[in-house]
N, C-alpha and C positions, 0 to 999 in steps of 0.2 A: 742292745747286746754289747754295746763299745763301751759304753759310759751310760748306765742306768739314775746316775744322780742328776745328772748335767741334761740329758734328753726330756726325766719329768720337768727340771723347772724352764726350760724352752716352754716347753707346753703350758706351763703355769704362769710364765709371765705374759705372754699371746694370750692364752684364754682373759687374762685382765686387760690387756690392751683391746681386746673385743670389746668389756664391756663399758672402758674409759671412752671408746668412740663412739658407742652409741650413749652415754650420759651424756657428750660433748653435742651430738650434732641431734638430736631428740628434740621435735618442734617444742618451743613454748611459748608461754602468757608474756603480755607486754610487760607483766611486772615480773619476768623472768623465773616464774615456775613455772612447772611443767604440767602441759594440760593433760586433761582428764587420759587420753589413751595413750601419750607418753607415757606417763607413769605407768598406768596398767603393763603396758609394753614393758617397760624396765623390771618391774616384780616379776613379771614372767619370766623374763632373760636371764635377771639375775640369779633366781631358784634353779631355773637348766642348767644354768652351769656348773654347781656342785658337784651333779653326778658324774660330770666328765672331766672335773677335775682328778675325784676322788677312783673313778677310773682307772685316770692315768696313773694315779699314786698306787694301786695295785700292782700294774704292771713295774712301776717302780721297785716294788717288794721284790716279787716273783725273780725279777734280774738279777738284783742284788744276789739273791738265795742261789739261784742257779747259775752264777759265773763263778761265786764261790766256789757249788758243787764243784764245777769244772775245774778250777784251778785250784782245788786242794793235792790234783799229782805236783803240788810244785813246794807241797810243805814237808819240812822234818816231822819224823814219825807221826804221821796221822792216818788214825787206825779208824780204815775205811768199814771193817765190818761194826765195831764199835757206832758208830755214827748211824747206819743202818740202823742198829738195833732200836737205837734211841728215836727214831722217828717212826720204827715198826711197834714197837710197846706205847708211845705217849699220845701216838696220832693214826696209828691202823693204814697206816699210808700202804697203798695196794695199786702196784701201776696197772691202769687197765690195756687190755690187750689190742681192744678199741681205737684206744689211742694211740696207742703205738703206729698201727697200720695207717694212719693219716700222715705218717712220716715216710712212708714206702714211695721208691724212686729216688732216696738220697738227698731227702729236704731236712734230714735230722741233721743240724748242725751244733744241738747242747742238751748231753744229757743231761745235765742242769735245771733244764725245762721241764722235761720229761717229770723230775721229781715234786718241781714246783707246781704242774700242772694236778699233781695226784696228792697235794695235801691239800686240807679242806680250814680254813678260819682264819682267810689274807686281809679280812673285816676285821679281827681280835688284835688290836696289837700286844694284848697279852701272850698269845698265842703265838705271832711272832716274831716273838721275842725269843720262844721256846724254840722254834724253826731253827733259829741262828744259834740257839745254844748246841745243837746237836755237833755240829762243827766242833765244837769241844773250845771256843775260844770262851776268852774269860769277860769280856764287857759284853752287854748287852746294848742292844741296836736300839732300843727307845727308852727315854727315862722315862720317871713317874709324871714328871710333869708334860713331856710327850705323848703320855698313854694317857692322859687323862684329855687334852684336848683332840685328839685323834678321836675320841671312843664319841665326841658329843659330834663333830666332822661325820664318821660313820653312822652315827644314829639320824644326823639329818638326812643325810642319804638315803639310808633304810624306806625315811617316811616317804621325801620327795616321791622314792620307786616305784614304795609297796601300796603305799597307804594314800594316795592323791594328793600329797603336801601336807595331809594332819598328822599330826604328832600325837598318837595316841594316848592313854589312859597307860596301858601295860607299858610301852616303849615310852614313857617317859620316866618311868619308876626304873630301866637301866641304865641310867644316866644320873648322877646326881644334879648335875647342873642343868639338865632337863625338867624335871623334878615339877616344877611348878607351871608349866608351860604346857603340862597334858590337855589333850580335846582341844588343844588350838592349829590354825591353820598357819604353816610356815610362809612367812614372809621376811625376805631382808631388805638393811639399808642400801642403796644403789652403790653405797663403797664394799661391802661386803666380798666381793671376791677381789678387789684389791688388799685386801685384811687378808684371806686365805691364801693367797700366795704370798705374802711375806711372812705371812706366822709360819708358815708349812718350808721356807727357805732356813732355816737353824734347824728344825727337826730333821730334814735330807741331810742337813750336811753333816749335824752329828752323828746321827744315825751309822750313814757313809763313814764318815773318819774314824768313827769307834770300830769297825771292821777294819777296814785298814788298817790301823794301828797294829790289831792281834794279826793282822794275816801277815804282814809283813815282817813281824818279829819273830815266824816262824817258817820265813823262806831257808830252803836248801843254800846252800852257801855255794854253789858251784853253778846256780843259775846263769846263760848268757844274758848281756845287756837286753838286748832284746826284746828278752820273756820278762823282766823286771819292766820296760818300758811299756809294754801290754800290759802289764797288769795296775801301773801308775794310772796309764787310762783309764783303766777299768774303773778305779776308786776315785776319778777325778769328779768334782763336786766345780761345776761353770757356772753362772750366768752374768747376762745384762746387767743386773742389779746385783752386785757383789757386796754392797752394806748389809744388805737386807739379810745377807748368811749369818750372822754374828748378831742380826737385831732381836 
């Protein structure tokens, strides 16, 4: 809720130092490979991880979108019915009544949530991309080249979930870079989610700064210090590994 950039890649660089430590301490052969149920053990660990990577990078979204909601009372003229309308036409967004009531006793602290929780395609980053246009700002939250490795990230996920680690016939024909890899069974290399958290460290942080940029250039000029410092947090983009933002 504080900082949605800076709390996924916590998690993203942890989740790789999980499996840095078990590549590191993983019995092996006198001639320094790794025996037969090492490895096995590491293919496994390694494929789990994705979905809980990709997880987190949901809830990544979701925050973003809805600390926005929240702090657009803080922007020059931004016309809240307008913004409605555009996520009630492009996306039939319909808050359930359901849901609401699981906030009953004063646990709702962001209606932001509330709306994040009631659109549906936080798997598309085409989709949201359109989420954040509704806002009315003018860059959008992933480029092309983000939305293209995001889309093969979310397709592995898909299988790992749905489909027992194969990559099917149809779900590999939506992906082109999947393409060729249909009817086979997902395995990766043991550095593989160290690759995913540094390729996924430039996408947060652009992603993040390209909202920041518009939100900030359309703050109320009579803001307290304050609310300008809350909202810095908000857009703050942290980690351990601060190369890896710009690699």
């Amino acid at each position: 809720m504080e900082s949605p950039a800076s709390a996924f890649l916590k998690y993203a660089v942890e989740a790789k130092s999980a499996v840095d430590l078990c590549i590191r301490k993983f019995p092996k052969k006198g001639n320094n490979d790794y025996t037969k149920d090492s490895h096995d053990s590491l293919q496994y660990l390694v494929v789990s991880v994705l979905p809980a990577i990709m997880g987190h990078f949901e809830t990544y979204q979701r925050h973003l979108f809805a600390g926005i909601f929240d702090r657009t009372i803080y922007l020059k003229d931004f016309d809240t019915q307008k913004m409605v309308k555009r996520l009630e036409s492009d996306h039939s967004i319909s808050v359930s009544l359901a849901g609401l009531a699981s906030f009953r006793g004063g646990n709702l602290s962001s209606i932001g949530i509330v709306a994040a929780d009631n659109l549906f395609g936080w798997h598309d980053p085409e989709k949201v991309n359109q989420f954040f246009e509704s806002f009315g700002l003018r860059r959008q939250v992933f480029s092309n080249s983000a939305i293209r490795k995001l889309k093969v990230l979310w397709q592995l996920r898909h299988s790992i979930v749905h489909t027992g680690g194969t990559l099917t016939l149809p779900d590999s024909q939506k992906v082109r870079e999947l393409e060729e890899f249909g009817g086979k069974q997902i395995a990766f290399e043991h550095q593989f989610i160290y690759e995913v958290a540094r390729k996924l460290h430039p996408i947060v942080d652009s992603a993040t700064k390209n909202m920041k940029t518009e939100f900030m250039n359309r703050l109320k000029d009579d803001l307290p210090q304050a609310t300008k410092d809350e909202i810095n947090k908000f857009f703050a983009v942290e980690s351990s590994y601060r190369s890896w933002l710009s690699s």
